[in-house]
N, C-alpha and C positions, 0 to 999 in steps of 0.2 A: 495411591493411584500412580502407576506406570506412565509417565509423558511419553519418556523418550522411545522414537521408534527406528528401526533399523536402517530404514531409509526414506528421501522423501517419498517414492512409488508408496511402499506403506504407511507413511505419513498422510500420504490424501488418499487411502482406501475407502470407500464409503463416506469420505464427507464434498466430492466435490459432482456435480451432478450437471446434466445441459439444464441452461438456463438461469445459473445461480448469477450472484452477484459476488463479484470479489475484489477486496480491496489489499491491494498489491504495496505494499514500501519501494523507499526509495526516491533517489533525488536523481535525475539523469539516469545514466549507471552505477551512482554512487549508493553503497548499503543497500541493491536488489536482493532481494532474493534468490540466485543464479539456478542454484537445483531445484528448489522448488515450482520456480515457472516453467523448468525443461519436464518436469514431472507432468505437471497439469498439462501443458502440451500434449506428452506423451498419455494421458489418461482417455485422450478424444472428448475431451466433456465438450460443448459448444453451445451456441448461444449463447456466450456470455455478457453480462458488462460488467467492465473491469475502472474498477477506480483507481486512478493513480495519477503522482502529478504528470509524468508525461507518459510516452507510451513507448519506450526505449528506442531502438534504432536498428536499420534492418538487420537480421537475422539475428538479434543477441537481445535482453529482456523482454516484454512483452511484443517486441518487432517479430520474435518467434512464433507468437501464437496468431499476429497480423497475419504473417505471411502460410499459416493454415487454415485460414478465415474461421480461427474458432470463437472471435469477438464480434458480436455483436453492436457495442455500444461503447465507447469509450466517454467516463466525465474525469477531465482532466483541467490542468490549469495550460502544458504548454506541450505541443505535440510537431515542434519544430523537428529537422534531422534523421527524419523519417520516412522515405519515399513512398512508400507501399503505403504507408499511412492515408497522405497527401492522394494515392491515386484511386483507394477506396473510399475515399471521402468525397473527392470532387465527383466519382461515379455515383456517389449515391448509394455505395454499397456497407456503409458504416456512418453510425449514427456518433453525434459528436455533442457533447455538454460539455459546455467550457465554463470555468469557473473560476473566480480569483485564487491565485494561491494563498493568501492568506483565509481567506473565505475556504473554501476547500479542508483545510487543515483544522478548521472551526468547526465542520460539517459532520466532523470526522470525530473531532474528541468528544461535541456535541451529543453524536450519537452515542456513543460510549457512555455518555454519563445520564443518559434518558431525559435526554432534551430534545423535544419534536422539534424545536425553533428555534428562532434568535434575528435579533435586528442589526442590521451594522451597514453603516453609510458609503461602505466600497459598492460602486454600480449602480448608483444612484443617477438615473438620466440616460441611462445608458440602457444597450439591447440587454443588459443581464440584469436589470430589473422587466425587461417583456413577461407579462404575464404574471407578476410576484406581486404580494400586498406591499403598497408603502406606505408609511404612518408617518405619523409628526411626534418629535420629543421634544423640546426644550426649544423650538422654533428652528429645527433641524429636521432632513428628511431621511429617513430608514427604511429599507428595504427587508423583508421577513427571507429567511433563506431556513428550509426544512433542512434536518440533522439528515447523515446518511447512516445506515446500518448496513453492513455487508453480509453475506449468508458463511463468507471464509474470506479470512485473510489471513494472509502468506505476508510474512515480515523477515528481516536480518539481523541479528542481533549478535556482538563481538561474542559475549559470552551470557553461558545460564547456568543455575546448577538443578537439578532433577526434580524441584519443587517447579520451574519455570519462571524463577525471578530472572529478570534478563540485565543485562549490559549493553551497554552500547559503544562503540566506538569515534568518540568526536563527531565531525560530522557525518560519517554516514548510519547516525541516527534519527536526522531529518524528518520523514513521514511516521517512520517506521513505528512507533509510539502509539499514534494518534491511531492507526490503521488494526495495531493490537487490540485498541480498545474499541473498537466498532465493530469488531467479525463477533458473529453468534459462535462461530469454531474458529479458532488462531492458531497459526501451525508457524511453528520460529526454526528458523536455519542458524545455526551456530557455528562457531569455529571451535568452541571449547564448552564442555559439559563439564560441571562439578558437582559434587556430593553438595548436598543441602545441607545449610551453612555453614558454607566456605567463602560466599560472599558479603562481606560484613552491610548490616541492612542500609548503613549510610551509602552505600555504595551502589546500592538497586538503583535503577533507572525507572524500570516498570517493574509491578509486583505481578506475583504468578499468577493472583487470578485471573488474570486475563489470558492466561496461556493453556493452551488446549493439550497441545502435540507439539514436542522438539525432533529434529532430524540435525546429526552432525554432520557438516560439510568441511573437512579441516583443510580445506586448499581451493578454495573459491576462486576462480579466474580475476574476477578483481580489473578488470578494463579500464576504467581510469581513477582508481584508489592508488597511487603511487606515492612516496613519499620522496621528496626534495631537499637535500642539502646544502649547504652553500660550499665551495671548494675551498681544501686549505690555503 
């Protein structure tokens, strides 16, 4: 089976649709997806809700598709830095799930791993248990938070080779994992492809089944991925 595809435009032909649900990698700008959210963009799909921890910043990660109103719903943990965000929200023109990051990240592998549920004592008392079951353990109170499945997720990943076992690079590995294993189709952005094993299996991050469709991007803008040295 063929992954890789020629670009990301070909990469989401037929799998990305108005109204899906898609779960996006990423921490800030750090490890986005950069081609593949300009793709979706460019695809016109709308209606979306898009899961991801924050919802990037104007004009550049998902602040792109804010600023086409192709999002419907954002559930995220932090969506600070974002104006357009901030102005279709207080209008009322975007719907907003805000969710713990660590909770979130749980929701996420959760789903991946065919778990409807799960109990965990973050938001306990608070508005993000409104409307959710809370039980009692061990003279402790827990909240039930449902798993999320997304219909496609769009991840970044340093490196994969043609089977779809992925790499990741340091931190901007973050979401990017948890968000592979939730999409019913997972389309990965790489900066390097290699023949299938060439990466020794100690060295996978995430295994290929979860990977659908690779697209290489070998020069990613990279916004605040910089690296720091200290002077001679």
């Amino acid at each position: 089976m063929n992954k890789v595809y020629a670009s990301a435009a070909e990469a989401l032909a037929g799998v990305v649709h108005d109204g899906q649900t898609i779960a996006v990698g990423g921490f800030g700008l750090c490890g986005i997806p950069e081609a593949l959210i300009a793709a979706l963009r460019d695809s016109g799909a709308k209606q979306l809700t898009c899961i991801s921890n924050n919802a990037g910043v104007d004009g550049f990660g998902l602040g792109m598709l804010l600023a086409t109103r192709q999002i419907r719903k954002m559930i995220s943990s932090y969506v600070g830095e974002n104006k357009e965000f901030e102005r279709q929200y207080l209008a009322g023109e975007l719907e907003l799930e805000f969710t713990p990051q660590g909770t979130l990240a749980e929701k996420l592998r959760a789903g991946g791993s065919g778990i409807p549920a799960f109990f965990t004592k973050t938001g306990v008392g608070t508005i993000v248990a409104d409307g959710k079951e809370v039980r009692e353990f061990n003279g402790e109170q827990y909240v039930m938070e449902r798993s999320l499945v997304s219909d496609v997720a769009l991840v970044k990943a340093q490196k994969a080779d043609k089977a779809g076992n992925l790499v990741f690079r340091r931190t901007a590995r973050n979401f990017n994992p948890v968000c592979a294993m939730s999409g019913k189709i997972t389309v990965v952005e790489v900066e390097e492809i290699v023949e299938t094993g060439e990466i020794d299996p100690d060295d996978v991050h995430l295994p290929g089944i979860f990977v659908h469709r690779i697209v290489l991007n070998k020069n990613p803008e990279k916004r605040i991925e910089q690296r720091t040295v200290r002077a001679k």
